[in-house]
N, CA, C and O atoms as a GROMACS GRO file, in nm:
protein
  492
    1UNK      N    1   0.557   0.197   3.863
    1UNK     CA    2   0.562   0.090   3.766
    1UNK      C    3   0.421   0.049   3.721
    1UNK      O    4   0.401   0.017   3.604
    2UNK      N    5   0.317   0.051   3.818
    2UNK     CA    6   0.171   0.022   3.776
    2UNK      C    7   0.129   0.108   3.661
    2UNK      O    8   0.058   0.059   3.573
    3UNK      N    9   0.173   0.246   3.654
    3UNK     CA   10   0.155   0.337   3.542
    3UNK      C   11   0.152   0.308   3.377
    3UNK      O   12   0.092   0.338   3.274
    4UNK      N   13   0.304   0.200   3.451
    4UNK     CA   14   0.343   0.188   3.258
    4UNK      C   15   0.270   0.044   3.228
    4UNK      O   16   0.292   0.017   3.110
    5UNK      N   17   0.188  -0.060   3.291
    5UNK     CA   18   0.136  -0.184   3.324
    5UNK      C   19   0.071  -0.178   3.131
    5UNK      O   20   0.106  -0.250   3.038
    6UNK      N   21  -0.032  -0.062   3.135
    6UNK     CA   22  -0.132  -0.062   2.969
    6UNK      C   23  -0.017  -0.054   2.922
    6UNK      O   24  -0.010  -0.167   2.873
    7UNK      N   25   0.122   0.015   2.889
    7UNK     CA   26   0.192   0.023   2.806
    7UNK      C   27   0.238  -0.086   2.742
    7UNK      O   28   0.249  -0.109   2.621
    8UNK      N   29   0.261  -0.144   2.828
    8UNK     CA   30   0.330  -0.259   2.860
    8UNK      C   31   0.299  -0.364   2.752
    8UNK      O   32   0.346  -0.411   2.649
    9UNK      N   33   0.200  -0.374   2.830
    9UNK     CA   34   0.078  -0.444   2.795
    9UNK      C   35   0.060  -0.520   2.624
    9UNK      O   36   0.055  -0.626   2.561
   10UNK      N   37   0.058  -0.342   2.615
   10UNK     CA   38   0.002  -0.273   2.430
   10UNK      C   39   0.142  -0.349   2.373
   10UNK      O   40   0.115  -0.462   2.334
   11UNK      N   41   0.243  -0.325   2.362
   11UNK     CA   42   0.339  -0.324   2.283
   11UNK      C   43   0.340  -0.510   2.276
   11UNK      O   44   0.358  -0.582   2.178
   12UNK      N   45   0.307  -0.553   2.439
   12UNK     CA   46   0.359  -0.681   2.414
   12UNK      C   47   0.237  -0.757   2.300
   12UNK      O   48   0.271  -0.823   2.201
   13UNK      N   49   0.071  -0.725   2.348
   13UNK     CA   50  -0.028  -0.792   2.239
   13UNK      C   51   0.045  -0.690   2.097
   13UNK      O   52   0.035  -0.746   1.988
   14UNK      N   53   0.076  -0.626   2.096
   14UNK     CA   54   0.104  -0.559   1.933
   14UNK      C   55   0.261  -0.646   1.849
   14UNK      O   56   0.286  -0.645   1.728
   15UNK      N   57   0.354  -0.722   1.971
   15UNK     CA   58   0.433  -0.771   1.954
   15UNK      C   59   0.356  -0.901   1.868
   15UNK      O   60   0.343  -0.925   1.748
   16UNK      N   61   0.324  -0.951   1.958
   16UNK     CA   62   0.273  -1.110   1.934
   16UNK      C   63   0.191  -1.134   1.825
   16UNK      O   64   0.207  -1.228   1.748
   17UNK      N   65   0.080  -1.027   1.816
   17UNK     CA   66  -0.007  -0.994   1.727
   17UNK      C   67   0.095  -1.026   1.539
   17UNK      O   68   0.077  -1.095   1.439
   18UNK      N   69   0.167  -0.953   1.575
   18UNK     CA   70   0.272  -0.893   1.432
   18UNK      C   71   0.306  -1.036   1.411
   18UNK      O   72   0.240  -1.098   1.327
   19UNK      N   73   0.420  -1.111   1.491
   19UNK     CA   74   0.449  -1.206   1.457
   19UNK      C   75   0.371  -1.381   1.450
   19UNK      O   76   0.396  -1.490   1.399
   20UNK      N   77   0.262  -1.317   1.538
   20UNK     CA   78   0.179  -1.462   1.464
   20UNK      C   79   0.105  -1.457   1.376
   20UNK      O   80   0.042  -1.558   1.344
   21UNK      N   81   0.086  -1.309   1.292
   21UNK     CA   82   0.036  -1.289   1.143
   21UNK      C   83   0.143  -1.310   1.070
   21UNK      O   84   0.119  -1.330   0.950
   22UNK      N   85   0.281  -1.312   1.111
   22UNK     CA   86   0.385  -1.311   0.987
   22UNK      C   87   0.418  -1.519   1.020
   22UNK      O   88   0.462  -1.578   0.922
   23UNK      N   89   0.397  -1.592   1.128
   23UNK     CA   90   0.418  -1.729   1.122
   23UNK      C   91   0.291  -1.770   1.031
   23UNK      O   92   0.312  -1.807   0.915
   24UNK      N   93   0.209  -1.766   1.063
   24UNK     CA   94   0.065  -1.806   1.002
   24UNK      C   95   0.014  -1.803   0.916
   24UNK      O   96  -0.078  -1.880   0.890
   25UNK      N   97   0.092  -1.634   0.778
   25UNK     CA   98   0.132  -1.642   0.683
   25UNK      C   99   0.181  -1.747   0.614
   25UNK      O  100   0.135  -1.817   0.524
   26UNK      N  101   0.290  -1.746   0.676
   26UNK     CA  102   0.426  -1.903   0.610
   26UNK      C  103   0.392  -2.027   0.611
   26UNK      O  104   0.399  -2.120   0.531
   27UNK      N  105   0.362  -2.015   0.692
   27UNK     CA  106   0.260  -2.192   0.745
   27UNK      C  107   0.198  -2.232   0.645
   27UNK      O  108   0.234  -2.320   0.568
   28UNK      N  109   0.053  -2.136   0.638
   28UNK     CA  110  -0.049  -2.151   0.588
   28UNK      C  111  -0.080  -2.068   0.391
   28UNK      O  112  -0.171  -2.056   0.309
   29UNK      N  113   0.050  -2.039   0.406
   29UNK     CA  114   0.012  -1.933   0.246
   29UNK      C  115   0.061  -2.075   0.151
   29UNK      O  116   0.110  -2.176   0.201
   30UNK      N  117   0.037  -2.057   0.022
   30UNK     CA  118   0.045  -2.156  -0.092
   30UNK      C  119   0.225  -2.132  -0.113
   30UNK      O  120   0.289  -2.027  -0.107
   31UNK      N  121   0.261  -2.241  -0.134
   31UNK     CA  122   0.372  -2.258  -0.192
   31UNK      C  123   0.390  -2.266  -0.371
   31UNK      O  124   0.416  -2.367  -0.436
   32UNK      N  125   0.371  -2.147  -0.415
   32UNK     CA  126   0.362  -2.185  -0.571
   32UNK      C  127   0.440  -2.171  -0.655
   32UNK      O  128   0.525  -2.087  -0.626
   33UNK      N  129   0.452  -2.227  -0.774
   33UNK     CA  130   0.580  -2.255  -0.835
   33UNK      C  131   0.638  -2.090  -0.890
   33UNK      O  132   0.559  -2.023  -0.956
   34UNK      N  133   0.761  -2.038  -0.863
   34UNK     CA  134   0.789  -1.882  -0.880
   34UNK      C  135   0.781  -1.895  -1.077
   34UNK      O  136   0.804  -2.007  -1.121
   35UNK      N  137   0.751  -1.787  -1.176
   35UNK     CA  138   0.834  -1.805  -1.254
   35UNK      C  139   0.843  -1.670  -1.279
   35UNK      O  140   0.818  -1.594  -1.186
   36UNK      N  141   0.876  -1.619  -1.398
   36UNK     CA  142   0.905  -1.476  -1.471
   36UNK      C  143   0.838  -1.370  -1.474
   36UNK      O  144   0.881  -1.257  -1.449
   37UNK      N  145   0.676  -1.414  -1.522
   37UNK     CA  146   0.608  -1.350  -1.495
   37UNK      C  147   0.536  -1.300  -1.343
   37UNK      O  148   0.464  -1.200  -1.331
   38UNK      N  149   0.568  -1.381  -1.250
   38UNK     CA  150   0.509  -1.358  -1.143
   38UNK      C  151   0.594  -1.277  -1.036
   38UNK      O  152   0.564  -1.204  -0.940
   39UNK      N  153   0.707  -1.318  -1.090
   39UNK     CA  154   0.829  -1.214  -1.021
   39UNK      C  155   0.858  -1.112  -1.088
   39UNK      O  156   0.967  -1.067  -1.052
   40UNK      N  157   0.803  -1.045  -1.184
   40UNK     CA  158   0.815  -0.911  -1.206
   40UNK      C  159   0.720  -0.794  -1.127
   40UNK      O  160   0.621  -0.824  -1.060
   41UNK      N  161   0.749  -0.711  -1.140
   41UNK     CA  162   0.725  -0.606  -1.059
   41UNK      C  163   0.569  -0.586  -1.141
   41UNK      O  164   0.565  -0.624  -1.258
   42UNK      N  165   0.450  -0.530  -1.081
   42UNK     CA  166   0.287  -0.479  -1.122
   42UNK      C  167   0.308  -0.358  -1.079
   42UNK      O  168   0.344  -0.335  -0.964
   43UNK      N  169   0.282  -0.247  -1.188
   43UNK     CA  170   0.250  -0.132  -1.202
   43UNK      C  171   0.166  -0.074  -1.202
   43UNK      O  172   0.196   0.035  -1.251
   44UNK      N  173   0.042  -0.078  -1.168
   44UNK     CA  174  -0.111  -0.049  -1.237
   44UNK      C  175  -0.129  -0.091  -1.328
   44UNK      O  176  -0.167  -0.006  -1.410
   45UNK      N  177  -0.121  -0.212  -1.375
   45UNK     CA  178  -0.145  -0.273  -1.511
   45UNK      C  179  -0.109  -0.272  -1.636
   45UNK      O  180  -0.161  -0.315  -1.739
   46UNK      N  181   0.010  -0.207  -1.608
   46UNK     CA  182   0.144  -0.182  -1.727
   46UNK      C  183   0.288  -0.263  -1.715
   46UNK      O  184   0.356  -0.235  -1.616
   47UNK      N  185   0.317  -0.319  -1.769
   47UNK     CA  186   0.442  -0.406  -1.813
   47UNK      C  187   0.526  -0.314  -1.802
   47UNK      O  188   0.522  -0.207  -1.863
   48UNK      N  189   0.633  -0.360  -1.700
   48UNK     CA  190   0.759  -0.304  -1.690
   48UNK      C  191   0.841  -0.259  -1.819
   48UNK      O  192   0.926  -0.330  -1.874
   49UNK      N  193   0.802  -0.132  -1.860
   49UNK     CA  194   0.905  -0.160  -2.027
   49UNK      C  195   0.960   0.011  -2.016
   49UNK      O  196   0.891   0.105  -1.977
   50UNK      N  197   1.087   0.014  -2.057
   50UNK     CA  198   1.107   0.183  -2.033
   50UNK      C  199   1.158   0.210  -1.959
   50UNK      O  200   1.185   0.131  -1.870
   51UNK      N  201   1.209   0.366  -1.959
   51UNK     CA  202   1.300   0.425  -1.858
   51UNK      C  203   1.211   0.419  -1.698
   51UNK      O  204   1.088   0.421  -1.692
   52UNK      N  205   1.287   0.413  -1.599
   52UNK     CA  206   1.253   0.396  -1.476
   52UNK      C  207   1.193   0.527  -1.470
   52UNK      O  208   1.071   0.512  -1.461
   53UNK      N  209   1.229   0.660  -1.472
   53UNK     CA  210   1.168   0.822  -1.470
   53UNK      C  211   1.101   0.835  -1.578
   53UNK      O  212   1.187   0.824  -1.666
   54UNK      N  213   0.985   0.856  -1.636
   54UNK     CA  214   0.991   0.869  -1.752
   54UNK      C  215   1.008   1.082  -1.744
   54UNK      O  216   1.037   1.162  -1.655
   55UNK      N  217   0.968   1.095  -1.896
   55UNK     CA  218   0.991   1.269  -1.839
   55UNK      C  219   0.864   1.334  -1.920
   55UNK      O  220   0.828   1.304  -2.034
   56UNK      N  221   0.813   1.417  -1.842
   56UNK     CA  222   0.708   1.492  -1.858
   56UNK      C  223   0.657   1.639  -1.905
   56UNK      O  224   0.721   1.736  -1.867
   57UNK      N  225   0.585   1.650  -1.957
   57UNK     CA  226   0.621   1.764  -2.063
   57UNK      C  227   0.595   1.918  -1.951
   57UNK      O  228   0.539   1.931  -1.842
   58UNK      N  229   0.651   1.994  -2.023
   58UNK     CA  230   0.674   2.150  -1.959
   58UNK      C  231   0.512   2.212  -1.914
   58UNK      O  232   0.492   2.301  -1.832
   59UNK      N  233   0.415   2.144  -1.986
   59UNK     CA  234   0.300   2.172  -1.938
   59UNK      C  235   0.225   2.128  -1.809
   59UNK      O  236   0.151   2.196  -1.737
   60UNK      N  237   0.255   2.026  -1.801
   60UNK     CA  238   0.220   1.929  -1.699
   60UNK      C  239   0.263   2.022  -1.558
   60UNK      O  240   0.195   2.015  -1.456
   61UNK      N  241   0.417   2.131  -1.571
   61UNK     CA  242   0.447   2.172  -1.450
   61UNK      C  243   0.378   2.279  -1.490
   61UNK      O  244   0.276   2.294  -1.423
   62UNK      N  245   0.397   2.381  -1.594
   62UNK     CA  246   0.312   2.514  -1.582
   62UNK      C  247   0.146   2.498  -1.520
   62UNK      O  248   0.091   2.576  -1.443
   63UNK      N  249   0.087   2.370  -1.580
   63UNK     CA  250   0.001   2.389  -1.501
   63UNK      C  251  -0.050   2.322  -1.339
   63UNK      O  252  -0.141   2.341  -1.259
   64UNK      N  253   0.040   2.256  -1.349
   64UNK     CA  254   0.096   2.254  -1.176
   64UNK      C  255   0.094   2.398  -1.103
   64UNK      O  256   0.004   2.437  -1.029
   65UNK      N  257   0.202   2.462  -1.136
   65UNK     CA  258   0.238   2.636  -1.094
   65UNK      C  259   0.102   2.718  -1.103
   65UNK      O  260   0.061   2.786  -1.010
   66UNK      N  261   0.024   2.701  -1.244
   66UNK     CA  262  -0.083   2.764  -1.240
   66UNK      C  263  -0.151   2.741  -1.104
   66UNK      O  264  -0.150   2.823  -1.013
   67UNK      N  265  -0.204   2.634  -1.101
   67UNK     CA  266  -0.289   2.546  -0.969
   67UNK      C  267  -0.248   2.572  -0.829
   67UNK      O  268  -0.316   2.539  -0.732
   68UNK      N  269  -0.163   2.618  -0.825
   68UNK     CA  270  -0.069   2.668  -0.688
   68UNK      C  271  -0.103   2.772  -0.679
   68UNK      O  272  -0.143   2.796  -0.565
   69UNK      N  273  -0.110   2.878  -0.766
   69UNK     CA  274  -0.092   3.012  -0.762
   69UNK      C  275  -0.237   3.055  -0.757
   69UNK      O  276  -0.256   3.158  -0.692
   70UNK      N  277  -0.342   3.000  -0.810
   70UNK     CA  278  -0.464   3.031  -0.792
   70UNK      C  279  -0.510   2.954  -0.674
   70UNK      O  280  -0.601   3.001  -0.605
   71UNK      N  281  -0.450   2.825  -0.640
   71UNK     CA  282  -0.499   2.778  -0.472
   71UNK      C  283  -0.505   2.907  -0.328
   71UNK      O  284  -0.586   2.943  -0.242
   72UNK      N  285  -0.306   2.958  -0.392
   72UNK     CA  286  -0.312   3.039  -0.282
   72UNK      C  287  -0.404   3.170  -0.309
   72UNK      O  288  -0.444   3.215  -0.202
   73UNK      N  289  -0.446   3.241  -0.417
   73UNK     CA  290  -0.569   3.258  -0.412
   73UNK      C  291  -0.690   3.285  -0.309
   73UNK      O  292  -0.739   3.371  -0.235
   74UNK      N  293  -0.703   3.172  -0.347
   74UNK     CA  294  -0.826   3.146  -0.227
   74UNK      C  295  -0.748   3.132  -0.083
   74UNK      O  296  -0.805   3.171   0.019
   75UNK      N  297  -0.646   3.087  -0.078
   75UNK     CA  298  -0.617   3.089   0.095
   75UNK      C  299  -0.593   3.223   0.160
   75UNK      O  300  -0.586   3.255   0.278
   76UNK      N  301  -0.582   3.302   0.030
   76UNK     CA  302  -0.597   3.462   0.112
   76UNK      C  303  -0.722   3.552   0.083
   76UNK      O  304  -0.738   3.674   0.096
   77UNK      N  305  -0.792   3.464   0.046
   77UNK     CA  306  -0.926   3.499   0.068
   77UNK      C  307  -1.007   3.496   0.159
   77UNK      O  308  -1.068   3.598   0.189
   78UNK      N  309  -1.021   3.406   0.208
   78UNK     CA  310  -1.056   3.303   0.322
   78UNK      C  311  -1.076   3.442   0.418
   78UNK      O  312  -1.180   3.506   0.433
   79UNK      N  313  -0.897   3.474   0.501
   79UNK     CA  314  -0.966   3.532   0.615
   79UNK      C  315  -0.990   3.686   0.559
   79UNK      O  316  -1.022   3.760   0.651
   80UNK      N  317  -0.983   3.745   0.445
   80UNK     CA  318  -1.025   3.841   0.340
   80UNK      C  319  -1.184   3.858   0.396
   80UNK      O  320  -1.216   3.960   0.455
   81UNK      N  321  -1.295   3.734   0.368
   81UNK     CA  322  -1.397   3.733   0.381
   81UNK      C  323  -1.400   3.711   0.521
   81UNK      O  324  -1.466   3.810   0.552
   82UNK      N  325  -1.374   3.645   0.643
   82UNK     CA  326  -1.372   3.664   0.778
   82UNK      C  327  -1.400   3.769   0.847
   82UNK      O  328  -1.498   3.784   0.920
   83UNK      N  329  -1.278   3.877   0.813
   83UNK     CA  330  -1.292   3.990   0.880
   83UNK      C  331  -1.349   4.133   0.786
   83UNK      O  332  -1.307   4.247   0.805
   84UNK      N  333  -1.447   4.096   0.688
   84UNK     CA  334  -1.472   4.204   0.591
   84UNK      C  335  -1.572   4.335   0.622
   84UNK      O  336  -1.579   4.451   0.583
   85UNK      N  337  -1.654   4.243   0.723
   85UNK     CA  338  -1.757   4.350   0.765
   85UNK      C  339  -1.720   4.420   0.875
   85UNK      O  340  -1.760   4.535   0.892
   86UNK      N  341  -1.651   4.368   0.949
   86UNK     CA  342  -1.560   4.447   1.075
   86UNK      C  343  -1.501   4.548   1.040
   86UNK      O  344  -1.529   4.661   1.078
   87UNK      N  345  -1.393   4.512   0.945
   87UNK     CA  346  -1.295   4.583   0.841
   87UNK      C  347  -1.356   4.711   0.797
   87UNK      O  348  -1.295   4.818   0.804
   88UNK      N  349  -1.518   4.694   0.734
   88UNK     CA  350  -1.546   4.800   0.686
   88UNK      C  351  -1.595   4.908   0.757
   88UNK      O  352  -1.594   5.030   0.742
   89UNK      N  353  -1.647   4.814   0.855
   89UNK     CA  354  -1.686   4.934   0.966
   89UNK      C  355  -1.572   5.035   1.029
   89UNK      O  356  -1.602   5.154   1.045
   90UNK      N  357  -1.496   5.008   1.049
   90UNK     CA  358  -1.384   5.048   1.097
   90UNK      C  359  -1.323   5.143   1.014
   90UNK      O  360  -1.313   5.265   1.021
   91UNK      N  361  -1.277   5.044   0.922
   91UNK     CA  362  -1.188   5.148   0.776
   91UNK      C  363  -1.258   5.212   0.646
   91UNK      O  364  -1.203   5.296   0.575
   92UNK      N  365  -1.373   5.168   0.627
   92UNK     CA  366  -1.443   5.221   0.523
   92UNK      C  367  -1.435   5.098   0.392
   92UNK      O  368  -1.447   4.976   0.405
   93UNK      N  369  -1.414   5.169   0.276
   93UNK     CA  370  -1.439   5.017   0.156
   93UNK      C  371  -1.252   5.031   0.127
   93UNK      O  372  -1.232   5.024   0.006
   94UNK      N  373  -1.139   5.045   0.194
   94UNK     CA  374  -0.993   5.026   0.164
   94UNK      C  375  -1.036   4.855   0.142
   94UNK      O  376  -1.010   4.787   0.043
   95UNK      N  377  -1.100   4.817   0.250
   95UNK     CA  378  -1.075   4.687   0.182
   95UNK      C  379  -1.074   4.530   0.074
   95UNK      O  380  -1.014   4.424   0.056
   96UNK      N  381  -1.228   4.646   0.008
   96UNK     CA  382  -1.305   4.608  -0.089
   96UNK      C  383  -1.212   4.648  -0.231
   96UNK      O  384  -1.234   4.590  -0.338
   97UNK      N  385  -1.110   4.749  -0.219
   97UNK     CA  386  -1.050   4.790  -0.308
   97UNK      C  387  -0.941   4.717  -0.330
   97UNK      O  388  -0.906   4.657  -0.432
   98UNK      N  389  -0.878   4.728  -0.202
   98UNK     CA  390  -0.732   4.618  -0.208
   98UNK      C  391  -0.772   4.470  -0.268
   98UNK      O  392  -0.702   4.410  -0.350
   99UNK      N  393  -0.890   4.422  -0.216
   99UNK     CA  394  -0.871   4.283  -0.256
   99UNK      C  395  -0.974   4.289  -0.440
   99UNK      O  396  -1.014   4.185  -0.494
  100UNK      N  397  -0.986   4.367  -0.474
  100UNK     CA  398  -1.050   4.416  -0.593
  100UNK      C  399  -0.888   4.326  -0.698
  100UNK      O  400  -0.867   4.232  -0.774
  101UNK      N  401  -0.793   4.476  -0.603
  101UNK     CA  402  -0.668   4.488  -0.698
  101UNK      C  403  -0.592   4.315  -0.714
  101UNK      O  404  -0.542   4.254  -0.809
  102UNK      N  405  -0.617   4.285  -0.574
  102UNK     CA  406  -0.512   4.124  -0.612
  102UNK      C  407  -0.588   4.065  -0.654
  102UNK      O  408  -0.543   3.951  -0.638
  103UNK      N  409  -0.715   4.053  -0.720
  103UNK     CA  410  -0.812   3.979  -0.756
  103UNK      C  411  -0.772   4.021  -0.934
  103UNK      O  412  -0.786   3.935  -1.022
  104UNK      N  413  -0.734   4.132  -0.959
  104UNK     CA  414  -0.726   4.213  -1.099
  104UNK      C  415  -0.591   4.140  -1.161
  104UNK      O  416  -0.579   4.065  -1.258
  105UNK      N  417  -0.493   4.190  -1.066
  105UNK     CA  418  -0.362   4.123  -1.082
  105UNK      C  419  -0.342   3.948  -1.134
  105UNK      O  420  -0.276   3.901  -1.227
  106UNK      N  421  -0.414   3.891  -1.046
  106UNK     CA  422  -0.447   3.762  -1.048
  106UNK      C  423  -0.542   3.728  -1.199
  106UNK      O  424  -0.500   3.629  -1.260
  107UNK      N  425  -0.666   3.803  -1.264
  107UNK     CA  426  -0.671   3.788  -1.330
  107UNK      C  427  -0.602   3.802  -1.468
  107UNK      O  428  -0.629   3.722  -1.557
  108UNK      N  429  -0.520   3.894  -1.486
  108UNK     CA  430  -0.431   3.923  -1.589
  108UNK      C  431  -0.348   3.829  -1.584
  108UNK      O  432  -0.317   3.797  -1.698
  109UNK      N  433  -0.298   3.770  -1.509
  109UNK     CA  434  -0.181   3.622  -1.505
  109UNK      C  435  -0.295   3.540  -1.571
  109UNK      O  436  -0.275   3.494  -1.683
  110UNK      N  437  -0.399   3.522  -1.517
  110UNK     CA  438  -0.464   3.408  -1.602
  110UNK      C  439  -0.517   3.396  -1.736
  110UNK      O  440  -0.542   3.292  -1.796
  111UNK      N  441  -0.537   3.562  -1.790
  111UNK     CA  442  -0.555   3.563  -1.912
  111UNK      C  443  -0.458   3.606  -1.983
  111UNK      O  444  -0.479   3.666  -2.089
  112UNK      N  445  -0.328   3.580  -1.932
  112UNK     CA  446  -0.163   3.620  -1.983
  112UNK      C  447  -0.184   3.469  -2.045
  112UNK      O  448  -0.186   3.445  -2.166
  113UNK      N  449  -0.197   3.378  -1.947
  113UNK     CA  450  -0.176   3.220  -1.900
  113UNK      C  451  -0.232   3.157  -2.041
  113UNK      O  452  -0.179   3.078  -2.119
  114UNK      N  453  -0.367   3.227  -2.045
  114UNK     CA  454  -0.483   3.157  -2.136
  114UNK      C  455  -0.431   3.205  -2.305
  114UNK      O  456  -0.457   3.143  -2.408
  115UNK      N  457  -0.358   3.322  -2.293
  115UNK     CA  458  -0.350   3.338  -2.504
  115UNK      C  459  -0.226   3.295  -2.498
  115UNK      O  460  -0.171   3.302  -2.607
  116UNK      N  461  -0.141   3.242  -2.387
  116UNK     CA  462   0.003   3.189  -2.415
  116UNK      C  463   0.021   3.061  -2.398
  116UNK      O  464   0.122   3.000  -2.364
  117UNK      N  465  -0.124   3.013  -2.434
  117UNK     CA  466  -0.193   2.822  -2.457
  117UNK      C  467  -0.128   2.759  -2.331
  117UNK      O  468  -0.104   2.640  -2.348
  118UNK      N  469  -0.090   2.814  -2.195
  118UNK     CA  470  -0.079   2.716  -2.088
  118UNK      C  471  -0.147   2.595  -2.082
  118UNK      O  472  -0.090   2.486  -2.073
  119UNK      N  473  -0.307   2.613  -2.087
  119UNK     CA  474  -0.421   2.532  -2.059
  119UNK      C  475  -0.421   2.490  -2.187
  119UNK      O  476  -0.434   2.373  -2.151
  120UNK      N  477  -0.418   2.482  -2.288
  120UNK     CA  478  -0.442   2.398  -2.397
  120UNK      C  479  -0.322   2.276  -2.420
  120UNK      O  480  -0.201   2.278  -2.442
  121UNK      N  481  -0.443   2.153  -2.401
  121UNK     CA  482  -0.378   2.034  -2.408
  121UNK      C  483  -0.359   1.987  -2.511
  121UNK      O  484  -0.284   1.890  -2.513
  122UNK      N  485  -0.411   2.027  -2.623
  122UNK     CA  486  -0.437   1.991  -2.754
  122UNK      C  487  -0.317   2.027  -2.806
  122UNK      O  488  -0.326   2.004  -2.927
  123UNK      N  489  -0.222   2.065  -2.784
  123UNK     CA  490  -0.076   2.141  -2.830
  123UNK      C  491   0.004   2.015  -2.812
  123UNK      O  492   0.125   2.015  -2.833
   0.00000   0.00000   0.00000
């Protein structure tokens, strides 16, 4: 039982703690008169007006998808460059070639991406 004593302990100051910030609140906070404006909901500084979802254009996700697809990218790069000089010693330049090719691949999506105005916001 001495074991659980800090546990104990913790929960009970974390107990007390909680609820004499939530009495001390009430006590001590202003009582002010509610009206319309103050009971509406703050948005970042926009007036509640409009559909609750609003909806977002097809670009906004393509280039979401873009941003994903070139993140992972780099996350298979990463240990690409880790083990490269090992790699070559071992295997020769296979591996300078392979990652040549997904690097090639990868670029043709992006200049597929780029004359089929993904990135252009101006549209």
């Amino acid at each position: 039982m001495q074991d659980y004593l800090p546990i104990l302990l913790q929960v009970v100051v974390a107990v007390v703690f909680a609820v004499s910030t939530l009495v001390i609140s009430v006590v001590l906070g202003k009582a002010a008169r509610r009206n319309a404006m103050k009971d509406s909901a703050y948005e970042c500084g926009m007036l509640p007006m409009g559909e609750a979802q609003p909806r977002f254009s097809v670009k906004f996700y393509l280039v979401a998808m873009l941003f994903i697809l070139f993140d992972i990218e780099v996350v298979f790069m990463y240990p690409w460059a880790v083990v490269y000089r090992d790699f070559l010693v071992e295997h020769g330049s296979s591996i300078f070639w392979s990652m040549l090719g997904f690097v090639a691949v990868l670029t043709v999506g992006y200049v597929y991406a780029v004359f089929k105005g993904a990135l252009d916001w101006s549209k």
